[in-house]
VOGU-3710 file (C-alpha; in Angstrom, 3 decimals, decimal comma):
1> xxxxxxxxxx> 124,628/-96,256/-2,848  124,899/-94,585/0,547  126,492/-91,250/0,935  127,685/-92,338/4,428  128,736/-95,463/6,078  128,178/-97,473/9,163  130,734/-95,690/12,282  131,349/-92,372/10,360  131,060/-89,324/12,332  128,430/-86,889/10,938
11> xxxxxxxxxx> 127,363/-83,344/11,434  123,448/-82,750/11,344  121,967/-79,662/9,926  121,385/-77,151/12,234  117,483/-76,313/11,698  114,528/-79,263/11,691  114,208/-81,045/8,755  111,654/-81,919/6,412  110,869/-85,430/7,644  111,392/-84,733/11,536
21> xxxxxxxxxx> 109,323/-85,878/13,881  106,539/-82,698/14,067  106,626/-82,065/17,891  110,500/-81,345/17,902  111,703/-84,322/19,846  114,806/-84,549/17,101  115,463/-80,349/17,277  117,653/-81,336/20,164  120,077/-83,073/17,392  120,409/-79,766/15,143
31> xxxxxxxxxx> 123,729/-78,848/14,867  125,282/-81,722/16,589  128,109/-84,468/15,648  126,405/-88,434/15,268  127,943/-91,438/14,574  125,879/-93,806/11,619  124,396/-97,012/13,524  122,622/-98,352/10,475  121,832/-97,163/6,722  120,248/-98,048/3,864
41> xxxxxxxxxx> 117,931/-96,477/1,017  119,365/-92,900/2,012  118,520/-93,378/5,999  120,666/-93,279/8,608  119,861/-94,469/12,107  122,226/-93,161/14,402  124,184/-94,852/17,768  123,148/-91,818/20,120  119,518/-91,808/19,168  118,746/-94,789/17,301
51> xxxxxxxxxx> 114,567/-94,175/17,826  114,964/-91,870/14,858  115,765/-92,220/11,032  117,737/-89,442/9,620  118,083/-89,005/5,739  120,604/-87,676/3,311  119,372/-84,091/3,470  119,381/-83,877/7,138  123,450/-84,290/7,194  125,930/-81,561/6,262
61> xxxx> 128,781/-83,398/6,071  131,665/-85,911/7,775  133,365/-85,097/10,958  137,269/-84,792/9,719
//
């Protein structure tokens, strides 16, 4: 079960996480507000950058 769904609004932790791509090109996504494209198995793929997979641990939380 998915702790997010397709259109919610999410926040993104605000330092690189575990899985992120090693050169940085997702650091410009710390700290800012997503919206969920596409999940499943705990990844998210998100409408504003949908080259990158974003998982569970890499979100703080819903937008309210």
């Amino acid at each position: 079960m998915e702790l997010y769904n397709n259109g919610d609004k999410v926040i993104i932790r605000s330092t690189r996480g575990m899985g992120w791509n090693p050169r940085g090109e997702m650091d410009q996504y710390c700290g800012k507000t997503l919206t969920i494209k596409k999940s499943g198995f705990g990844l998210y793929v998100m409408e504003e950058c949908p080259e990158w997979f974003f998982d569970d641990d890499d979100i703080v939380g819903l937008v309210e």
